[in-house]
N, C-alpha and C positions, 0 to 999 in steps of 0.2 A: 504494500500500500504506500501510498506518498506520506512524505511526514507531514505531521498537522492534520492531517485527513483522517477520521474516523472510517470505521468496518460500511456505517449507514451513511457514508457519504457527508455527514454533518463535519464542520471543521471545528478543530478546537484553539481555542482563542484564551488569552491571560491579558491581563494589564502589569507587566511590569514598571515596579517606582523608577523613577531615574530624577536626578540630583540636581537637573538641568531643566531649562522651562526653552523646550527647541522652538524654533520658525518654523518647522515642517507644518503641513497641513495636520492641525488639530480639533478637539470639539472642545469647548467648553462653555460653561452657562454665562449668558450675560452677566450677570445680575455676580457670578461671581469676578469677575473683571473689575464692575464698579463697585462694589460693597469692602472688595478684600483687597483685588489687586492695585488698583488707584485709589481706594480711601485714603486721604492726605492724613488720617489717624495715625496710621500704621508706616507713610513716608517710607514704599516700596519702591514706588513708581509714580510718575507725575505723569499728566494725564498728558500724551502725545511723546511719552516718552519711551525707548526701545527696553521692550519688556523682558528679551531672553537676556540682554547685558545687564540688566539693572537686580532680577528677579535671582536669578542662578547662585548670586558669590549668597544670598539671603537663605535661600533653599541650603544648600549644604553646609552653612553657620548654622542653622537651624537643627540640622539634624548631630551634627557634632555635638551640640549642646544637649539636645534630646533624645539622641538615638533617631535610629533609620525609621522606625514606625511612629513614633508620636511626634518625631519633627518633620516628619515628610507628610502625614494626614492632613495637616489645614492645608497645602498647597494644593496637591491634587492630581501633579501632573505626572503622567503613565506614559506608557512609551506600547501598543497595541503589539502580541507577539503572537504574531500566526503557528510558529511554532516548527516555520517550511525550514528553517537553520541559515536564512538569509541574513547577511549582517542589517543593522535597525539601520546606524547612523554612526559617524566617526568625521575621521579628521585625515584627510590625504596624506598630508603633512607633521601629524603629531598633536599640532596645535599648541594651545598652554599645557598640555599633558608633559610636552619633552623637558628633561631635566635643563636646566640654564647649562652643563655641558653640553649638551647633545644639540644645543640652541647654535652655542658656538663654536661647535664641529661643523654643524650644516651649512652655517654661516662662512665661515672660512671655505669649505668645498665650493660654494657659490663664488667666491672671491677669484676665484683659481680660472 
């Protein structure tokens, strides 16, 4: 059988947490964007301001401080795992992932 495909044809699906609040095409409730994400209470995100930069370094402080389930609960946001073993989402490049050596390795080989 394919993976992620059930015996009846039905597919199975999870929401995995992730740390990160992506661009990808997402859902989320209005109501929670203006109540949580832009309430100038909480001083997450001002309102026309880019939510996956501002939102993310907050997300994973959060859960440092609170552990991976009750500081990742109020935000919400899941990452849809069909379960086919295709990668979700990454970074060509490394991104902020690479250590500041590996930054300056890469960086030097581009020099070259």
């Amino acid at each position: 059988s394919t993976r992620g495909v059930n015996q009846d044809g039905s597919h199975q699906l999870s929401l995995t947490p992730t740390l990160f609040w992506y661009d990808n095409t997402h859902i989320v409730r209005t109501v929670h964007y203006r109540d949580f994400i832009f309430n100038p209470v909480f001083k997450m995100v001002a309102r026309g301001g880019f939510v996956e930069d501002k939102l993310s370094p907050i997300i994973k402080r959060s859960c440092e401080r609170l552990g991976l389930e009750d500081g990742h609960a109020k935000f919400g946001c899941y990452i849809l795992d069909d379960h086919s073993g295709d990668v979700f989402t990454g970074h060509l490049d490394g991104g902020s992932y690479n250590t500041a050596g590996l930054h300056v390795k890469k960086n030097a080989s581009e020099r070259r």
